[in-house]
N, C-alpha and C positions, 0 to 999 in steps of 0.2 A: 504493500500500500504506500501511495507516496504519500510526503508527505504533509500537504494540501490536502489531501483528503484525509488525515490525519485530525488540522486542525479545523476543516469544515464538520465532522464530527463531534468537534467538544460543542458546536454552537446547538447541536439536537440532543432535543428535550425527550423523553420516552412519553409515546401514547397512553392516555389512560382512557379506558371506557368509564364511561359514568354511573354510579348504579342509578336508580331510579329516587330512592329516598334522597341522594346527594344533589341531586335536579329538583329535588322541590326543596331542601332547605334552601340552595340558593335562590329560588323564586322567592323564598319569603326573605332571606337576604334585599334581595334587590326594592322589594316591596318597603321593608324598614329604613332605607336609605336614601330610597325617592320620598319617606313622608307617607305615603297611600297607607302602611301599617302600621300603628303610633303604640308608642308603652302603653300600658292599660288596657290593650282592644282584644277583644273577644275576636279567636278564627272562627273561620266556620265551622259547622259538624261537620265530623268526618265523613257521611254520608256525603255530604256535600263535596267536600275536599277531593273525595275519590271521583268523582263525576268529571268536576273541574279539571282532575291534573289527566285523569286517563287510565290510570293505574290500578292493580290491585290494592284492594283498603291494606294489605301485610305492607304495601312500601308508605302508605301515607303512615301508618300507626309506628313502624320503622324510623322513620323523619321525628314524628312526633317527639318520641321516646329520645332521640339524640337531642334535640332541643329543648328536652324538661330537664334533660341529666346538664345538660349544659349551661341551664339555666336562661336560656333564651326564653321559654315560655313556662307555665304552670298552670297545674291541671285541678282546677276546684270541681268538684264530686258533685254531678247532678246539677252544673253549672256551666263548664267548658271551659277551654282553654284558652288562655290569655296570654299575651305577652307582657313579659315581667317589664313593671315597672320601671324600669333605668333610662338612660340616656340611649340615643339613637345611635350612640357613637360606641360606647361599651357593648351594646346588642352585637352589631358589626364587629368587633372584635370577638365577640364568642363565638357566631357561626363562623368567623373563618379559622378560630381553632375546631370546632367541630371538620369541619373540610381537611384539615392540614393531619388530621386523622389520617385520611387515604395512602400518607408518605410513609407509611409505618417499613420498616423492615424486619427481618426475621430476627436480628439482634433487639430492635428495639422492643420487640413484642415481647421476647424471654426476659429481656431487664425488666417489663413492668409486670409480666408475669409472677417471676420469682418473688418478686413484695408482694402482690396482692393472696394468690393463691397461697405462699407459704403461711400465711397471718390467716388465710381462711382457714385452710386444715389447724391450727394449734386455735382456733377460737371454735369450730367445729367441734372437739375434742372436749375443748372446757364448755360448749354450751347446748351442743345436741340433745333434743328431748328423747322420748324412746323412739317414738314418731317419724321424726326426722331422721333417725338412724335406720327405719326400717324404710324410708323412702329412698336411701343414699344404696342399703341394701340391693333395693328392687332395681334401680340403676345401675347395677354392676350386673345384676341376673343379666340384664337386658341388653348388656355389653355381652355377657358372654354366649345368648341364647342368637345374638345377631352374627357374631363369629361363628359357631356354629349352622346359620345357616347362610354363609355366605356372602352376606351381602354389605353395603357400604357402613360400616365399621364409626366411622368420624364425629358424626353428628350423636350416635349411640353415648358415643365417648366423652364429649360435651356436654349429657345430658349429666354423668354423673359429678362434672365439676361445679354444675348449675346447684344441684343438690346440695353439693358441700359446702356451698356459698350460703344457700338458703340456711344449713346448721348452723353457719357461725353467727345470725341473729345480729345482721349487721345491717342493714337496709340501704345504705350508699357505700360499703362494699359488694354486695351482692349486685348493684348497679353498675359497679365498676369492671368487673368482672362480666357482667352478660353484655356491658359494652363492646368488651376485647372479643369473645366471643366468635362472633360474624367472620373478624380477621382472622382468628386462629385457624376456623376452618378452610378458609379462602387459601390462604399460605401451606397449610397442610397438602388441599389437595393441588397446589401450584407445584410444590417440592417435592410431591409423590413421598410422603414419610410414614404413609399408613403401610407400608410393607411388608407381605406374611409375616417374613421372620420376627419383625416387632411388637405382633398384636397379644400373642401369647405373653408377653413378657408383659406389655401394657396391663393389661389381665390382673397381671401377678401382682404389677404396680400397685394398681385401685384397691387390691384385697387388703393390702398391708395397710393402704391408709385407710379403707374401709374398718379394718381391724383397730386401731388405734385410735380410731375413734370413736368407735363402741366402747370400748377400755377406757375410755376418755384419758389419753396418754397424750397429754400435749405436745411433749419431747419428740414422741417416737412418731406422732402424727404430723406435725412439722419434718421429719426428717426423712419422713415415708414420701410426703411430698415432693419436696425440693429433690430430692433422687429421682422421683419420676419425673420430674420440669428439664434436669440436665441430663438424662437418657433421651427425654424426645426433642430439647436443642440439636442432641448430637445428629439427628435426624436430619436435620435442616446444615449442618454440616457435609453431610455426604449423598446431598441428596443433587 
């Protein structure tokens, strides 16, 4: 390659497709900075919302959910959602952290990984009802009965982090976490790291932290974790 086209290449950007919830927060982006949607204002229903943009209601409620967590809007009960009262200028700066989301990389995801889920398992530990232990259970059946028959493994496997989040009786970590979520699987299936050889051992992973925190063993469920966070980085290493 010469080297002209060397440095015509540092000027290109990589294509991103868009998802569909990321196209309507910017509509309300642009909407909050033209003025047309002001702090205090009530959106539409969501019935409405999904008319409007075209979409399935799973990407409006999608959008939604990233602008409650963000603080861009808030959801009063039998009332509807509002955008949160601030300046037009701070709103604007939060959807374009929500957006800047998209840049994530596979490094960046295990950094924020390894704080939030190791802190979910050791508070899972200290705070699982019996309840909640036999739903993190049922989640792991459900891992194993999906390997068993075959089929896409990933989302299975997600279901049982979700649980363990819902244990630790944390309500804005539990949100944090179903944030990363969406990416974890997106990256997963980009990197190809769901592979045979690894699903048995993932298995084996979830039991221990499953176990430890029935035992409600803070230690050993923190540590059951973070073991399984840096086996499935390593994933993303040789993948």
């Amino acid at each position: 390659m010469l080297d002209r086209d060397i440095d015509l290449a540092d000027h290109l950007k990589r294509v991103r497709v868009k998802r569909p919830s990321d196209i309507i927060i910017e509509q309300v982006s642009e909407l909050i900075t033209s003025g047309v949607l002001k702090p205090g204002q009530r959106l539409p229903a969501e019935r409405v919302l999904t008319e409007r943009f075209g979409v399935g209601r799973a990407h409006v409620r999608e959008a939604i959910q990233k602008l409650e967590l963000f603080g861009v809007v808030r959801t009063q009960p039998q009332s509807g959602t509002y955008v949160a009262d601030i300046s037009a200028n701070m709103l604007e700066q939060l959807v374009r952290g929500i957006l800047d989301v998209d840049d994530l990389t596979p490094q960046m995801l295990a950094e924020v990984r390894f704080v939030l889920e190791v802190l979910s398992a050791e508070l899972a530990a200290q705070r699982a009802t019996p309840r909640q232990v036999d739903a993190l259970r049922d989640a792991h059946e459900a891992l194993v009965t999906a390997v068993e028959g075959g089929g896409d493994t990933l989302e299975t496997d997600i279901r049982f982090h979700i649980r363990l989040a819902e244990a630790a009786d944390n309500v804005l970590l539990r949100s944090l976490i179903a944030l990363i979520q969406p990416e974890v699987l997106r990256l997963s299936r980009q990197h190809a790291t769901n592979k045979p050889s690894r699903v048995p051992v993932t298995i084996e992973e979830h039991r221990r932290i499953l176990e430890a925190v029935a035992a409600h063993d803070r230690t050993q469920a923190s540590t059951a974790m973070l073991h399984h966070l840096q086996m499935g980085r390593a994933q993303f290493d040789q993948g």
